[in-house]
Jmol script that loads the backbone (N, CA, C; Angstrom):
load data "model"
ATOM      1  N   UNK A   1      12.799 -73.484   5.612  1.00  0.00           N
ATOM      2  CA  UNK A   1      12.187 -73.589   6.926  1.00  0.00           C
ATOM      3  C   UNK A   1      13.091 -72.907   7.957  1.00  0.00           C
ATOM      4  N   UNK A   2      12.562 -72.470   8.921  1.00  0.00           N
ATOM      5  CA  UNK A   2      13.612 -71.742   9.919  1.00  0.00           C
ATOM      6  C   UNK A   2      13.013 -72.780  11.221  1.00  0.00           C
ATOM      7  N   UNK A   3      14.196 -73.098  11.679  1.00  0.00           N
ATOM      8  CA  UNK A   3      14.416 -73.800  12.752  1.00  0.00           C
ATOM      9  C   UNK A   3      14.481 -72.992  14.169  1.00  0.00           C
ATOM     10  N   UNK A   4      13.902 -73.722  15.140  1.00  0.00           N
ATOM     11  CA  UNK A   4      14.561 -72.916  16.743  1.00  0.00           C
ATOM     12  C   UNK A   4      14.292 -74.015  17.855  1.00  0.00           C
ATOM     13  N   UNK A   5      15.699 -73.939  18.524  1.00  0.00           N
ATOM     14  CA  UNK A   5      15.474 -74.661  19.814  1.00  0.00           C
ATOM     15  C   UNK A   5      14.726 -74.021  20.849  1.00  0.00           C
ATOM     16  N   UNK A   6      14.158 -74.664  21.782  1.00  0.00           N
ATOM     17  CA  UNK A   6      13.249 -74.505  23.565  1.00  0.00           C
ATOM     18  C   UNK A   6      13.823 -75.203  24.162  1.00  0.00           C
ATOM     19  N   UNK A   7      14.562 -74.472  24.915  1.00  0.00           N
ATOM     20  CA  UNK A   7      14.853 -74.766  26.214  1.00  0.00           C
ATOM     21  C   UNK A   7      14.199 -74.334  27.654  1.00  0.00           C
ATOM     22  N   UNK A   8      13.371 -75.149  28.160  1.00  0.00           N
ATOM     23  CA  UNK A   8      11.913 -74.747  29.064  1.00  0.00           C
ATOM     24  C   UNK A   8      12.738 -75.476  30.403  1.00  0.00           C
ATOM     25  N   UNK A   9      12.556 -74.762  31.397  1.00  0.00           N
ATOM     26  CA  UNK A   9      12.784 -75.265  32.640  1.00  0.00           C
ATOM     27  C   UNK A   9      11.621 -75.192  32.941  1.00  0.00           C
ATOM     28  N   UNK A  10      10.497 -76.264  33.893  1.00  0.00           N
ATOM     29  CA  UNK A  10       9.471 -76.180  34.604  1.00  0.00           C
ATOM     30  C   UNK A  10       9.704 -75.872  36.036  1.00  0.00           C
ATOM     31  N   UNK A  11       8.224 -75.424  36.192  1.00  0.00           N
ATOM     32  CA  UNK A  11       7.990 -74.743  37.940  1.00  0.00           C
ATOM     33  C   UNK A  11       9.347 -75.501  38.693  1.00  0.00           C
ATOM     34  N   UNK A  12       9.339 -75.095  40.213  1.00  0.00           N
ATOM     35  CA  UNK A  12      10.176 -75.820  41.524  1.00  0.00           C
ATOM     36  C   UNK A  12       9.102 -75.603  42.413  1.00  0.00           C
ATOM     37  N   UNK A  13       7.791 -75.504  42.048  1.00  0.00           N
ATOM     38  CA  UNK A  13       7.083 -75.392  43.327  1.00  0.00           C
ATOM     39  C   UNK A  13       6.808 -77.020  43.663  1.00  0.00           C
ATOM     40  N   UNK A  14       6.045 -77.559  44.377  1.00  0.00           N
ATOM     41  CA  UNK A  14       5.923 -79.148  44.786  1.00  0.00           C
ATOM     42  C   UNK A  14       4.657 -78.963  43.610  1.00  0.00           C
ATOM     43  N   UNK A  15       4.003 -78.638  43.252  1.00  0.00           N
ATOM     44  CA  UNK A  15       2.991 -78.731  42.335  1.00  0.00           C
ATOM     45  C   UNK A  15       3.302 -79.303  40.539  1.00  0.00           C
ATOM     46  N   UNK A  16       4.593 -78.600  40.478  1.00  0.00           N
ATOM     47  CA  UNK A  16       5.249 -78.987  39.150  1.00  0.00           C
ATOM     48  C   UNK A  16       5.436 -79.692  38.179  1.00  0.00           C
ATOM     49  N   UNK A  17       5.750 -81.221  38.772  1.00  0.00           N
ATOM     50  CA  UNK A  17       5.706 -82.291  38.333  1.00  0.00           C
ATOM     51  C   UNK A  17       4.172 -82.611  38.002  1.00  0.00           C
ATOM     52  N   UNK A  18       3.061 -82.640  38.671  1.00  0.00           N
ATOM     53  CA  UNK A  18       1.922 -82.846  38.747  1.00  0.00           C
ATOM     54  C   UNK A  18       1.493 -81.937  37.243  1.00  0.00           C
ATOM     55  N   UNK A  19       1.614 -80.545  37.659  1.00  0.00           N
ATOM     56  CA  UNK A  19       0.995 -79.948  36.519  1.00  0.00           C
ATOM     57  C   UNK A  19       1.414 -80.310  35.041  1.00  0.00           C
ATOM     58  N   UNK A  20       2.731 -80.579  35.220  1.00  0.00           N
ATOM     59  CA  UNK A  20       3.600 -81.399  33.705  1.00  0.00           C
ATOM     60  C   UNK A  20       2.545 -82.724  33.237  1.00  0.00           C
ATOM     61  N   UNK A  21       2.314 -83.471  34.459  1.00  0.00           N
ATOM     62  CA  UNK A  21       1.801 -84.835  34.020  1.00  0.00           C
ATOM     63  C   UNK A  21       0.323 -84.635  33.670  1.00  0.00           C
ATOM     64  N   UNK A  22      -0.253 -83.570  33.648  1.00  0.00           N
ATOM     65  CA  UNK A  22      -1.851 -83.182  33.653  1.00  0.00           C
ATOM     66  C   UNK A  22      -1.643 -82.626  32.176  1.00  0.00           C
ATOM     67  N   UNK A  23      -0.895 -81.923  31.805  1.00  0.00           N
ATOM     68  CA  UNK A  23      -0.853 -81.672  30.434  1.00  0.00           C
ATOM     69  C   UNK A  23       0.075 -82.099  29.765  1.00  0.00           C
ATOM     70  N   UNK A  24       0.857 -83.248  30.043  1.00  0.00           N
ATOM     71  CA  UNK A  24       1.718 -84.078  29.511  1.00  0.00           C
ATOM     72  C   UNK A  24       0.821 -84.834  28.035  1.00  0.00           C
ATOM     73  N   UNK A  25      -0.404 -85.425  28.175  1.00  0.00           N
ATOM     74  CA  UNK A  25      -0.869 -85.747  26.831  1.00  0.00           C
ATOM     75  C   UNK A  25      -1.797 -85.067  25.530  1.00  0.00           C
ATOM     76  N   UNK A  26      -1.659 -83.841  26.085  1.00  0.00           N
ATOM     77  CA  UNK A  26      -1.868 -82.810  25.336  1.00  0.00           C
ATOM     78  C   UNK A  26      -0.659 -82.270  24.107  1.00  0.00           C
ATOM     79  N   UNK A  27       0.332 -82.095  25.223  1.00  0.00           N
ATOM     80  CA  UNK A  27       1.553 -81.707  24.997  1.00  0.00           C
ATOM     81  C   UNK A  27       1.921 -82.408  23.968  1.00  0.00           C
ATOM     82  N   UNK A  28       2.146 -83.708  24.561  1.00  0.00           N
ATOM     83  CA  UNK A  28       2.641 -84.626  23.350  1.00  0.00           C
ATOM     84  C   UNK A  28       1.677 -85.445  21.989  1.00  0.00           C
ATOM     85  N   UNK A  29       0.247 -85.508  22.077  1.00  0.00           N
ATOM     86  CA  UNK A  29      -0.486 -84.940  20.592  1.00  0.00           C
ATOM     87  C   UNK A  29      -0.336 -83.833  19.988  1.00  0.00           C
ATOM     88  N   UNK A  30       0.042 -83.092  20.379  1.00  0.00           N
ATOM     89  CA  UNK A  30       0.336 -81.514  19.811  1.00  0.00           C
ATOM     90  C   UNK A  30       2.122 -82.154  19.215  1.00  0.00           C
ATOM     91  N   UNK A  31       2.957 -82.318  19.609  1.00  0.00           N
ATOM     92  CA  UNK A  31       4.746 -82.608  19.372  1.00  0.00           C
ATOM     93  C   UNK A  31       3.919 -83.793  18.065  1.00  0.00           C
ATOM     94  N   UNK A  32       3.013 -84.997  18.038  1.00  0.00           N
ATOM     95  CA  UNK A  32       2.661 -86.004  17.184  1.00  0.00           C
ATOM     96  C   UNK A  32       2.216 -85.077  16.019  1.00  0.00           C
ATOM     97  N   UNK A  33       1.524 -84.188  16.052  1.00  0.00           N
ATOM     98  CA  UNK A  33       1.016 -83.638  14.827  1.00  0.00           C
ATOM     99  C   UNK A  33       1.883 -82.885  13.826  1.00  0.00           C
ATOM    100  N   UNK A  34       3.017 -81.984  14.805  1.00  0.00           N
ATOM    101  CA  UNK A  34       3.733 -81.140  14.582  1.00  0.00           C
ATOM    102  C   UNK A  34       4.600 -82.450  13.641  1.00  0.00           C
ATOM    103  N   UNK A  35       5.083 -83.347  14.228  1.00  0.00           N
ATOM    104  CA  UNK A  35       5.789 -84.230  13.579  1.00  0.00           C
ATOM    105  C   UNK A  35       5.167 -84.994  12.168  1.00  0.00           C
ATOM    106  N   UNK A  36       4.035 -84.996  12.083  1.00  0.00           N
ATOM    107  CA  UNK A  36       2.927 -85.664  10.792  1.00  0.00           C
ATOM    108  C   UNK A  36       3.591 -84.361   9.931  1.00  0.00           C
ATOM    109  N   UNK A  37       3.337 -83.368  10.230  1.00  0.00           N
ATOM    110  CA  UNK A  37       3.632 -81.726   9.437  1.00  0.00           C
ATOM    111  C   UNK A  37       4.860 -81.339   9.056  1.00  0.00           C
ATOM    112  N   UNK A  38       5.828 -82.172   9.881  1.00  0.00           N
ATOM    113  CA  UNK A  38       6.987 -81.959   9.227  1.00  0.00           C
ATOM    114  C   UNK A  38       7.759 -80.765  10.278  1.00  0.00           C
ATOM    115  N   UNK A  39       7.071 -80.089  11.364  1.00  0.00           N
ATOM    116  CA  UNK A  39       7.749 -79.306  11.933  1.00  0.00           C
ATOM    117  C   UNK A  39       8.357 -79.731  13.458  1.00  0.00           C
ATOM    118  N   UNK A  40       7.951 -80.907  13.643  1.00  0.00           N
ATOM    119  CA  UNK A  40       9.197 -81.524  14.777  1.00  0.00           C
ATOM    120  C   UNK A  40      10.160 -82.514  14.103  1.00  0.00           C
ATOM    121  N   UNK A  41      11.172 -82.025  14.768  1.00  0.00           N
ATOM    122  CA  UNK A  41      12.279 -82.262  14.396  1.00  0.00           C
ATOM    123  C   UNK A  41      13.118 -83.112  15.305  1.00  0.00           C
ATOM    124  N   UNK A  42      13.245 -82.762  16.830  1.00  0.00           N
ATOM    125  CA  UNK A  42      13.158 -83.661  17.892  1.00  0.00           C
ATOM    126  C   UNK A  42      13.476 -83.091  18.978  1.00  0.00           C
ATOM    127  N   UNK A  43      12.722 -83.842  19.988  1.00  0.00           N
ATOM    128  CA  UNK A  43      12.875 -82.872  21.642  1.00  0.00           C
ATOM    129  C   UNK A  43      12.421 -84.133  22.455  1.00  0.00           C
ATOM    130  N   UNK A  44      12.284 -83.735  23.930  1.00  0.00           N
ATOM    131  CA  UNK A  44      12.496 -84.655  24.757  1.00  0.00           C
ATOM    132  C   UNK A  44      12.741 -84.050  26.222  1.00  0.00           C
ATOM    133  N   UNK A  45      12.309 -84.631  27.132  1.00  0.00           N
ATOM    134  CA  UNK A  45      12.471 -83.967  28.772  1.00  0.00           C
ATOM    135  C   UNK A  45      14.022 -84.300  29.231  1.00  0.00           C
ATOM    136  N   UNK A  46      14.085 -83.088  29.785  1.00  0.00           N
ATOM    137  CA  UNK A  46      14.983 -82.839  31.106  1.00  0.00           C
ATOM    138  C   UNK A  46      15.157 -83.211  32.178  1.00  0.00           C
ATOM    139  N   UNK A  47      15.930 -84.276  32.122  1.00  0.00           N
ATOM    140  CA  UNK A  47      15.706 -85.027  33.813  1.00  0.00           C
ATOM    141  C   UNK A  47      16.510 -84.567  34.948  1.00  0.00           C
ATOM    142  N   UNK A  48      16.095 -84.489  36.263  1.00  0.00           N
ATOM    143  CA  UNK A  48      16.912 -84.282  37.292  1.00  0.00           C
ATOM    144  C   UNK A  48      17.894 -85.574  38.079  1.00  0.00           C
ATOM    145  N   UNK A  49      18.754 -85.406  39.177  1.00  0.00           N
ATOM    146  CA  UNK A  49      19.591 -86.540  39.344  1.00  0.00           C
ATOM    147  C   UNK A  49      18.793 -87.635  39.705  1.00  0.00           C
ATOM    148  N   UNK A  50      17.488 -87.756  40.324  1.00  0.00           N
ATOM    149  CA  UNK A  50      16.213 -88.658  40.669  1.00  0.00           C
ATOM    150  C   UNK A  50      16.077 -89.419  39.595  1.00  0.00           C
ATOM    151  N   UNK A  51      16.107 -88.633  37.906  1.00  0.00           N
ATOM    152  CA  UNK A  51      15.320 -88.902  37.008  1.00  0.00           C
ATOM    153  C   UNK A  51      14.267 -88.851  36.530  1.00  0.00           C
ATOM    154  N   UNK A  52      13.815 -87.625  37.169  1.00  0.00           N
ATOM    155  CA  UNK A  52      12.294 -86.848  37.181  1.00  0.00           C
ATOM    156  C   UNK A  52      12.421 -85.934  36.240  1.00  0.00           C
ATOM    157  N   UNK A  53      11.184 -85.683  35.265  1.00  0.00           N
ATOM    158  CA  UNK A  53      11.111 -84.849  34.225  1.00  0.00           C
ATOM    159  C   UNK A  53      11.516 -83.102  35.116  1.00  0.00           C
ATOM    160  N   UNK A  54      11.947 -82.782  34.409  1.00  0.00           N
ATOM    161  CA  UNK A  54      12.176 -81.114  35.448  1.00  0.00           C
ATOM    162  C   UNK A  54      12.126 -79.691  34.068  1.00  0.00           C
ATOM    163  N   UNK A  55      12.034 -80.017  32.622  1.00  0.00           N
ATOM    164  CA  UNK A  55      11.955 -79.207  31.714  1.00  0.00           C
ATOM    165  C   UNK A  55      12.145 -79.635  30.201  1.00  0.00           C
ATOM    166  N   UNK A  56      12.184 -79.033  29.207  1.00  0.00           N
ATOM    167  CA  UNK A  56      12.539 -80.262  27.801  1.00  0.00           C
ATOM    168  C   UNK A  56      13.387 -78.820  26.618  1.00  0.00           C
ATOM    169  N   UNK A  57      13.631 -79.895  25.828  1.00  0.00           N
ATOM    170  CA  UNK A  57      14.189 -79.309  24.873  1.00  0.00           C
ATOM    171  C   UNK A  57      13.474 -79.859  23.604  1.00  0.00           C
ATOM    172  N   UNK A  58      13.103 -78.595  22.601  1.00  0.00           N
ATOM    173  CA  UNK A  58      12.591 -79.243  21.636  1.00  0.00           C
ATOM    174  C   UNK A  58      13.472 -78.625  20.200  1.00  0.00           C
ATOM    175  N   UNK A  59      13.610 -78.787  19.360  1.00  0.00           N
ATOM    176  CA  UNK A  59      13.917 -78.623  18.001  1.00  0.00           C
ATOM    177  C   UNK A  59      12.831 -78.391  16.958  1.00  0.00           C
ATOM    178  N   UNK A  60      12.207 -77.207  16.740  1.00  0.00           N
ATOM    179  CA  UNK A  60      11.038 -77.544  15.440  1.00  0.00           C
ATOM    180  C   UNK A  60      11.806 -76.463  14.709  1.00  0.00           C
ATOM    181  N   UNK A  61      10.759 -76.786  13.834  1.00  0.00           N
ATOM    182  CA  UNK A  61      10.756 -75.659  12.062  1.00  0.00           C
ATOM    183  C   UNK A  61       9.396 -75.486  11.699  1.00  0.00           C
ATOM    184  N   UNK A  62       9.207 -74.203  11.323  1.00  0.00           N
ATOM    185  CA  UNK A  62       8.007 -73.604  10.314  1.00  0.00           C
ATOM    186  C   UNK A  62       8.251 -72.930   9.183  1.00  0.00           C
ATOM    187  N   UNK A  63       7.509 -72.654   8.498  1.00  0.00           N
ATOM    188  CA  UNK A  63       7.896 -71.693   7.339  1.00  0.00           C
ATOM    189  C   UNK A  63       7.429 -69.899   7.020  1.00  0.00           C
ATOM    190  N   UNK A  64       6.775 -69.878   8.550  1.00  0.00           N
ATOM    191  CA  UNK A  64       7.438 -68.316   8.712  1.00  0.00           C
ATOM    192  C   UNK A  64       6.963 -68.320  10.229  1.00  0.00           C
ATOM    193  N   UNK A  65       7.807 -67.228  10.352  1.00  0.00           N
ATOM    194  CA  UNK A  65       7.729 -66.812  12.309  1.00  0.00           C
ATOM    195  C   UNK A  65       6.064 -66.570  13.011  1.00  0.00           C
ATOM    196  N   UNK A  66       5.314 -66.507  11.510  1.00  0.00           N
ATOM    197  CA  UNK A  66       4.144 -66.086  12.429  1.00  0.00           C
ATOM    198  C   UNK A  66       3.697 -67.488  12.623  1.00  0.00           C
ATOM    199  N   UNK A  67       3.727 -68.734  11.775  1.00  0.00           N
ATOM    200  CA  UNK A  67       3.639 -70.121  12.092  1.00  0.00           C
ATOM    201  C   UNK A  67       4.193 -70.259  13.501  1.00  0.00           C
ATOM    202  N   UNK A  68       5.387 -70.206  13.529  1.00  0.00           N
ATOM    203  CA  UNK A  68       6.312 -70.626  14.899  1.00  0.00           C
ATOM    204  C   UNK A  68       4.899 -69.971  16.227  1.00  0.00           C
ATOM    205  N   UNK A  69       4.877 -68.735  16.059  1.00  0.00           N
ATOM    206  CA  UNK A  69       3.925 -68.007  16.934  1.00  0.00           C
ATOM    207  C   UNK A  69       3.261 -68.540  17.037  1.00  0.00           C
ATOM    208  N   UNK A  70       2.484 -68.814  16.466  1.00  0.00           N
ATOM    209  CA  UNK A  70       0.880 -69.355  16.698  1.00  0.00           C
ATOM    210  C   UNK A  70       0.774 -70.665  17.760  1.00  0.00           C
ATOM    211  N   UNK A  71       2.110 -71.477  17.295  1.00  0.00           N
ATOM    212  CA  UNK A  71       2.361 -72.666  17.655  1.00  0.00           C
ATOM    213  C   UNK A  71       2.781 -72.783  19.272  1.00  0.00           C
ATOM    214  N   UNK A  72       3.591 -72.256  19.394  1.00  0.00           N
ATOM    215  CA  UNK A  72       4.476 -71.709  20.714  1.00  0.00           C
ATOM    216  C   UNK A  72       2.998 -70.592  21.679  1.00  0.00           C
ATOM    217  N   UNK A  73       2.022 -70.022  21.259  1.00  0.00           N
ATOM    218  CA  UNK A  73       0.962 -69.762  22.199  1.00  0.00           C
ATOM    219  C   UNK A  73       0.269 -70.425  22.161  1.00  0.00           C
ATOM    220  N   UNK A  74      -0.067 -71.396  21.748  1.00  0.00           N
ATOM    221  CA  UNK A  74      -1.064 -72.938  21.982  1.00  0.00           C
ATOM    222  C   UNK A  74      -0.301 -74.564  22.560  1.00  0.00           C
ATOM    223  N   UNK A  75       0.788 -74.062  22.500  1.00  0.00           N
ATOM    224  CA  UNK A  75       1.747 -74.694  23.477  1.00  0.00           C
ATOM    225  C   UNK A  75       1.255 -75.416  24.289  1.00  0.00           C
ATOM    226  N   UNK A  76       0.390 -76.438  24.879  1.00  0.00           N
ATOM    227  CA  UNK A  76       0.456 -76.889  26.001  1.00  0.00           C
ATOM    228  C   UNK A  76       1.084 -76.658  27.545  1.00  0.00           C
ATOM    229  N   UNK A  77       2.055 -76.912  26.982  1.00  0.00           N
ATOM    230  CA  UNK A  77       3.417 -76.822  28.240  1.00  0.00           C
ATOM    231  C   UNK A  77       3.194 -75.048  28.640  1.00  0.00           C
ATOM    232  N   UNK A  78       3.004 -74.385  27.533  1.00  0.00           N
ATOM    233  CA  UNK A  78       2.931 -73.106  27.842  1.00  0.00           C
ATOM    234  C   UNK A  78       2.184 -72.313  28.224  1.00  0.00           C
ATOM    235  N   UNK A  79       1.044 -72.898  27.630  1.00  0.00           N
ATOM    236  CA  UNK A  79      -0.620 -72.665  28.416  1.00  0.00           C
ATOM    237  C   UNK A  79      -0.980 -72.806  29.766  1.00  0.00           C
ATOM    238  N   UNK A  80      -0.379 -74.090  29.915  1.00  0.00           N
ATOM    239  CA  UNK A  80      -0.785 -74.538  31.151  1.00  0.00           C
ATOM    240  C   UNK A  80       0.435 -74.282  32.507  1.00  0.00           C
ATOM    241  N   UNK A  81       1.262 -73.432  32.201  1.00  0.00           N
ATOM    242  CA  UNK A  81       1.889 -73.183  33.393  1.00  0.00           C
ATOM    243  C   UNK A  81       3.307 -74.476  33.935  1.00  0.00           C
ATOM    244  N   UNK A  82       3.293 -74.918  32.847  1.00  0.00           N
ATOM    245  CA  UNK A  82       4.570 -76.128  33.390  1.00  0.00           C
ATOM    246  C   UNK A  82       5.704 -75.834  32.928  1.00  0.00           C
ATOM    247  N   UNK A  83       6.688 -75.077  31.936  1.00  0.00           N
ATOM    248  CA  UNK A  83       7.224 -74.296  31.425  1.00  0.00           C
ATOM    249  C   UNK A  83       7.245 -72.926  31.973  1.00  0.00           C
ATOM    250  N   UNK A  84       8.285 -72.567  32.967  1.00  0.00           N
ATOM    251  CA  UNK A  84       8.470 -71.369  33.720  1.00  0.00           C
ATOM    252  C   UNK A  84       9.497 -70.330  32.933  1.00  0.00           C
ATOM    253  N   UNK A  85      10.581 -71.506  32.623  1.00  0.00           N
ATOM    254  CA  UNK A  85      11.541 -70.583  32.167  1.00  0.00           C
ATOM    255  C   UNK A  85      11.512 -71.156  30.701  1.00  0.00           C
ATOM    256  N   UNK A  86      11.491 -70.029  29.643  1.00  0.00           N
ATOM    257  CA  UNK A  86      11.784 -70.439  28.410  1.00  0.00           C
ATOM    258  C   UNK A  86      12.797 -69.955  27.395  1.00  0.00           C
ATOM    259  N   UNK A  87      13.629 -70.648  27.008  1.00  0.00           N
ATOM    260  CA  UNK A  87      14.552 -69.955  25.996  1.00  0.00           C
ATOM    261  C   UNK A  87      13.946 -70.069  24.703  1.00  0.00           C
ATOM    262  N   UNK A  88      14.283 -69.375  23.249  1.00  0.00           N
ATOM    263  CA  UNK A  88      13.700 -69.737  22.280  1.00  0.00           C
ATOM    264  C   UNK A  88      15.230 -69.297  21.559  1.00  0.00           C
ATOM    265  N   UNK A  89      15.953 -69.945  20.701  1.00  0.00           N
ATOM    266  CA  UNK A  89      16.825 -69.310  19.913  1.00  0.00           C
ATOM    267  C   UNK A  89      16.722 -69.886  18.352  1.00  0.00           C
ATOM    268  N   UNK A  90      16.999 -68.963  17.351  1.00  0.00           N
ATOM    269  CA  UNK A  90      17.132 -69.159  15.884  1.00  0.00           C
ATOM    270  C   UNK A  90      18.694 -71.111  16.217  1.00  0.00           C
ATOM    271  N   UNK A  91      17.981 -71.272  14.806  1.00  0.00           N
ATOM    272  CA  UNK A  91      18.876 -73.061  15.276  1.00  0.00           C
ATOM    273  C   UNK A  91      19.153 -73.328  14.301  1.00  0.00           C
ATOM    274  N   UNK A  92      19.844 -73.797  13.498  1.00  0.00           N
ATOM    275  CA  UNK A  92      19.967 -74.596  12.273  1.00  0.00           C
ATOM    276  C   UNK A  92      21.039 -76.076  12.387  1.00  0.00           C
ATOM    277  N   UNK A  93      19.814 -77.148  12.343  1.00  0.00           N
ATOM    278  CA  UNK A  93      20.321 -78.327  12.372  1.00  0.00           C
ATOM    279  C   UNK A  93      21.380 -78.651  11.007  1.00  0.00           C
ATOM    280  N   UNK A  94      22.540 -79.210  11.445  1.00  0.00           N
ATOM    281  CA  UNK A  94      24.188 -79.690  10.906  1.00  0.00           C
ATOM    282  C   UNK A  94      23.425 -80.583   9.522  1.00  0.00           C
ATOM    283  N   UNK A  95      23.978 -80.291   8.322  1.00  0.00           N
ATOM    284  CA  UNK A  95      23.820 -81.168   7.231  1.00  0.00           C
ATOM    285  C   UNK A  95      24.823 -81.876   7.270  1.00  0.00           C
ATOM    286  N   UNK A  96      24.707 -83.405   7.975  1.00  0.00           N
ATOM    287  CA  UNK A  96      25.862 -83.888   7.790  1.00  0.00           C
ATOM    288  C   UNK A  96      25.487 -85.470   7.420  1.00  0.00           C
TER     289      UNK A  96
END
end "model"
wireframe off; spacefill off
backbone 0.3
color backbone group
């Protein structure tokens, strides 16, 4: 399986938070399934000093890049504009 972290910063417009929470349960049936499948691994929001969601980090795996693809443009978070900035890097979780 090839692994990769997301590191997503969302919008700073005042709209941001809102648009996160509108596709927030999308988002996360999509992270539930991925996890039934074996390709979440684990992630979780980014809080600011408030404690307001502000971006997330996730950890998955597929078993080839065009999987990862498919997955990452049906994205929720990514579809819908709440995820501004995105990192994607190759990852391999520690056998320890």
């Amino acid at each position: 399986m090839q692994q990769y972290v997301i590191i997503a910063q969302d919008g700073t417009d005042e709209d941001a938070l809102e648009r996160r929470m509108l596709a927030r349960p999308f988002h996360l049936a999509g992270a539930k399934k991925l996890k039934e499948q074996n390709n979440f691994v684990v992630g979780g929001a980014t809080l600011d000093e408030e404690g307001k969601m502000r971006g997330s980090i996730m950890i998955v795996q597929f078993e080839t890049k065009e999987d990862f693809d498919h997955w990452y443009t049906n994205e929720p978070y990514i579809k819908d504009g709440v995820w501004k900035t995105i990192e994607v890097k190759s990852f391999r979780v520690a056998d320890v």
